[in-house]
N, C-alpha and C positions, 0 to 999 in steps of 0.2 A: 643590501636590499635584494630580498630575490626577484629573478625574472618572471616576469608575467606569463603564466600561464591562458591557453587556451581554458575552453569550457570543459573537454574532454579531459586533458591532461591533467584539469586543477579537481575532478571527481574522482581517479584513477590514481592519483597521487594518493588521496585521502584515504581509498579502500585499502591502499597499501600500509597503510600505518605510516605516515612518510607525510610531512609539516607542507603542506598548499603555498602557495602565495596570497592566498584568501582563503576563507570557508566558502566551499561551495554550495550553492542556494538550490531548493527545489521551491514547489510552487501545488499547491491542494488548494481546493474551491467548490465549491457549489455554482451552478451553472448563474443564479443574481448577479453571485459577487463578481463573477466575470464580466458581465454587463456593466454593471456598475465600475468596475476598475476601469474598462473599456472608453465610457462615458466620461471619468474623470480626468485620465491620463490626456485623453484624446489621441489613442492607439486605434488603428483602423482595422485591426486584424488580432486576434491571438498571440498570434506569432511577433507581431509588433509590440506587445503587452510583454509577453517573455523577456523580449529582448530589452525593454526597459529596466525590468526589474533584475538584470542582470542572470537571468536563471540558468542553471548550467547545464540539465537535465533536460532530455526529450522526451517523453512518455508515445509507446507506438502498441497498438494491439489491433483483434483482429477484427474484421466487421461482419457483422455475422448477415446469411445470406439465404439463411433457412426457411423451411414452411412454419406457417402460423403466423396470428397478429400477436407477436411476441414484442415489436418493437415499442417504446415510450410513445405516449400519445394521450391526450384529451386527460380526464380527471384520475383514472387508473390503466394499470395496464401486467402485465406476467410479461416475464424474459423468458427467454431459451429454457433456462432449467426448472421452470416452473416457481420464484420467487414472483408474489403479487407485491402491489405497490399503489399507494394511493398518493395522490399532489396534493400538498400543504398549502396555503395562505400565500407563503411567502416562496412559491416554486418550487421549493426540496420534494423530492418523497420519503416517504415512512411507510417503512414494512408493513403488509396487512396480508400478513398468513402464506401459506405455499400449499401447492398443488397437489400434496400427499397427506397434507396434515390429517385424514379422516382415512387413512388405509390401515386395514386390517388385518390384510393377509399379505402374504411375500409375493405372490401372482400380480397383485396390485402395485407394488413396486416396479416389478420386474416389467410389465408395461406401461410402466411411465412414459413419459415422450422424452425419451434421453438422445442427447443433440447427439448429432457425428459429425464426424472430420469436418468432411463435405459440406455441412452446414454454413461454413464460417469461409474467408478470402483473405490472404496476405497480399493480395496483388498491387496492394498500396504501398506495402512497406520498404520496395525498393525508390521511389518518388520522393518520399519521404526523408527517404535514410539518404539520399544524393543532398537534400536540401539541408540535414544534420548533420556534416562531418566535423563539425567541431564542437558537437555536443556528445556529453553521455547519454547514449541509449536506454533508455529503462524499457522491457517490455512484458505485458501482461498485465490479467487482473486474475489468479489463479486460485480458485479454492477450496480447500481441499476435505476442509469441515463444515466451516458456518454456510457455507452456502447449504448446503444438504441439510444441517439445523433450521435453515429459514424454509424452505422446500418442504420439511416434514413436518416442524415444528419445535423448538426448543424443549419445549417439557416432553414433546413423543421421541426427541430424539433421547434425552436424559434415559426415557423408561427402556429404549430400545440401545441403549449401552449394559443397562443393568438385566434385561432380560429377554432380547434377540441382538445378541453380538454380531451372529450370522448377517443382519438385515445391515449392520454401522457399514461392517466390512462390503458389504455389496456396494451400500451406497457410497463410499467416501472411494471404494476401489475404483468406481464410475467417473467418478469425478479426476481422479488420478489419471485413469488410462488416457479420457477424453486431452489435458491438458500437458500430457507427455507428451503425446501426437502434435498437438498445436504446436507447442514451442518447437519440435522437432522442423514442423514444414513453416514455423517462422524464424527459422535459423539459414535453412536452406534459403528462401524468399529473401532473407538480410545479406544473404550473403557472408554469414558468418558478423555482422559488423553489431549486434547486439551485443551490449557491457553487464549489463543487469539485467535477470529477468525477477518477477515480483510476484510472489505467494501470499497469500493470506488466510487467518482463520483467529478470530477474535476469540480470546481464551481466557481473557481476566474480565475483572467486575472494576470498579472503584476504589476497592475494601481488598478484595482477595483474587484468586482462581476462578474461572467457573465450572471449574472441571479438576477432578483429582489429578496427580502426578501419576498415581495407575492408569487412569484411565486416556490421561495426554500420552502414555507410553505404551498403550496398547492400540486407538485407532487414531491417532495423531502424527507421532513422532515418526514412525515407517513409512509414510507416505510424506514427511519432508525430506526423509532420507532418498527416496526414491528421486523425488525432485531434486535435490541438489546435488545427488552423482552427476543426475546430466547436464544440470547449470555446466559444475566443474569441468564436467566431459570438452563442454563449447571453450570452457576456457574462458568461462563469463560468470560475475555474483550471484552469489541468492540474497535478494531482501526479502525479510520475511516480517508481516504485518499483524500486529494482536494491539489492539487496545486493551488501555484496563491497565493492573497491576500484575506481573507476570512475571517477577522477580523470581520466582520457583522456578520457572521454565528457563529461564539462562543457560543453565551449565546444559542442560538436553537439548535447547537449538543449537548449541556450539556444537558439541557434540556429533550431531546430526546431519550438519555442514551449512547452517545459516552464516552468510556474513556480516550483514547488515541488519538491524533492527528499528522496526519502525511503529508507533509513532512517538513514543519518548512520553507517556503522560504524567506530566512531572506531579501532577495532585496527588495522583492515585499512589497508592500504600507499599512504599517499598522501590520510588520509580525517581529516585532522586537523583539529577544530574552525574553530581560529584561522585554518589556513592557509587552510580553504575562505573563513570570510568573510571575510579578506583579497583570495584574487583576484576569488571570483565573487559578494559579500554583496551587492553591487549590482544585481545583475543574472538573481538566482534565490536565490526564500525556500527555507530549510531546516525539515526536518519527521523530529525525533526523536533521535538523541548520544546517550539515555542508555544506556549499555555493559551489554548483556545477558549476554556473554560472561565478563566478570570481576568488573567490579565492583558489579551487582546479587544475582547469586548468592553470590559469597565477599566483600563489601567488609562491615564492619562498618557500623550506620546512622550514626556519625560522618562514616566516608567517604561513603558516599553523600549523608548531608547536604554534607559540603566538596563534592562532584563536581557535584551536581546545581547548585549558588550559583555555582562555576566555570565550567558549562556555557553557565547564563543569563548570566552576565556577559560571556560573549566573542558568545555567539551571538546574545541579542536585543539588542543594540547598533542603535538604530535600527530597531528592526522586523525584519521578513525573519525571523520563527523560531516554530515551534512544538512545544514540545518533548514527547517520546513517546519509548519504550524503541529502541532500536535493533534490535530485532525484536519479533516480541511475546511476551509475558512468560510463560514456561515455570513448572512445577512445582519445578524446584531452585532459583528465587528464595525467601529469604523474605519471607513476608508483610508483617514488620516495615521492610524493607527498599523495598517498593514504597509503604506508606503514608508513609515517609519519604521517600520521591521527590516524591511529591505534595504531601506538606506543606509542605515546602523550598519547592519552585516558586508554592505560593499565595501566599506571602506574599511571595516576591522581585520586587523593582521591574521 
């Protein structure tokens, strides 16, 4: 029987390629379902809810501290970088456009309201990080594409790959430098005690890519590179985040220096548990499989107990896995249905 691992050590074990004493669990939500888990557990705190569901992961980022009414609030609202945002029925938001989508000229870019340093505060992160030392660290929400897609626009961003490259490169190098910087004075702020920090840039559809291979390896791939020299530098992971099917992009995030891949969506074309760690289980850990699309919303907790047992067993084979929803966990999941995901995975070897 092996020894019981801490939280830290049974995530660290994992990324090593090296068999856990469990699979170790993450935890994605929508601010509802929080509420609602909250309410149901009869946890009084977050951190109470974590600790029930066995989680092994802390998530820590920065809080931003800048001019403008950038922060969430009332029916809509814009962030920092200019992504708008409208509130759904059921509390989520939904993109509604960015703060560049109507610019014409490069001057107009170039004066956007683009954050700095200064903007933002780690001065939490030590607080924090004293109250996780037996968690892994995750930190960041880092984007290095789709944020600047949502900012510009999807389809102006499409036009302005194919005919002002000049304008990708500006924008996505903005966004680069900006979160080079952060991680850098939220490494220093941690104290060096950060395990993972966490990139993202959504690249697939359901069906396929949403972006050529040329085109992910001219304003995509160099700026993951960028980021995960310094991941490694800290001596800490890169997880790196694309929904969709993205089965092309594999062998270029490894490449690159991704270690971890997230979020596993096992519908989508090409993104099948087994197959993935079959080619690439060696040589990048996965992070998340469980099926938000069908079978956490409509599966009975029987299925989902069988899915979640079938997951681990193809996925933590040898380490390499941490399992979490395939995106995060919406208001048409039932509740019964996510505490049965959880429970399943606590106890499977």
């Amino acid at each position: 029987m092996k020894a019981t691992m801490n939280s830290r050590d049974r995530v660290l074990t994992a990324l090593a390629h090296q068999q856990p004493d469990r699979v170790p669990l993450d935890f994605w939500a929508e601010a509802p379902v929080w509420h609602t888990l909250l309410n149901h557990t009869g946890a009084q705190t977050k951190r109470e809810l974590l600790e029930f569901l066995q989680i092994d992961l802390r998530w820590a980022d920065h809080h931003y501290t800048g001019p403008g009414a950038y922060a969430p609030g009332g029916e809509s609202f814009e962030n920092m970088w200019g992504e708008r945002f409208l509130r759904q029925p059921d509390g989520t938001f939904l993109a509604n456009g960015g703060a560049l989508q109507d610019a014409t000229r490069f001057d107009q870019i170039e004066a956007h309201h683009w954050p700095q340093p200064d903007w933002v505060s780690h001065r939490h992160l030590k607080e924090q990080l004293r109250r996780d030392q037996d968690y892994a660290i995750l930190y960041g929400y880092a984007d290095i594409w789709q944020r600047m897609a949502m900012v510009r626009g999807l389809e102006e961003m499409f036009f302005d790959m194919l005919e002002r490259p000049d304008w990708v490169d500006y924008m996505t190098g903005r966004l680069t430098a900006f979160y080079y910087n952060d991680w850098i004075r939220a490494w220093e702020s941690s104290r060096g005690r950060i395990d993972i920090f966490f990139l993202i840039s959504d690249l697939g559809s359901q069906r396929g890519p949403l972006i050529s291979l040329e085109h992910f390896r001219r304003f995509v791939k160099p700026q993951i590179v960028t980021m995960a020299r310094l991941a490694h530098a800290f001596g800490a992971k890169l997880l790196f985040h694309s929904c969709g099917s993205v089965h092309a992009f594999i062998p270029d995030l490894i490449e690159a220096g991704v270690d971890i891949l997230n979020p596993i969506q096992t519908r989508c074309t090409g993104m099948h548990p087994l197959q993935l760690k079959h080619e690439f289980g060696r040589q990048i850990a996965f992070h998340g499989g469980m099926d938000v699309q069908h079978l956490l919303p409509h599966g009975t907790s029987e299925e989902v107990r069988t899915a979640t047992r079938d997951l681990i067993d193809t996925m933590n084979e040898g380490g390499g896995y941490i399992l979490c929803p395939s995106h995060t966990l919406l208001p048409d999941i039932p509740i019964e249905n996510i505490i049965q995901m959880y429970k399943t995975a606590q106890s499977a070897s």
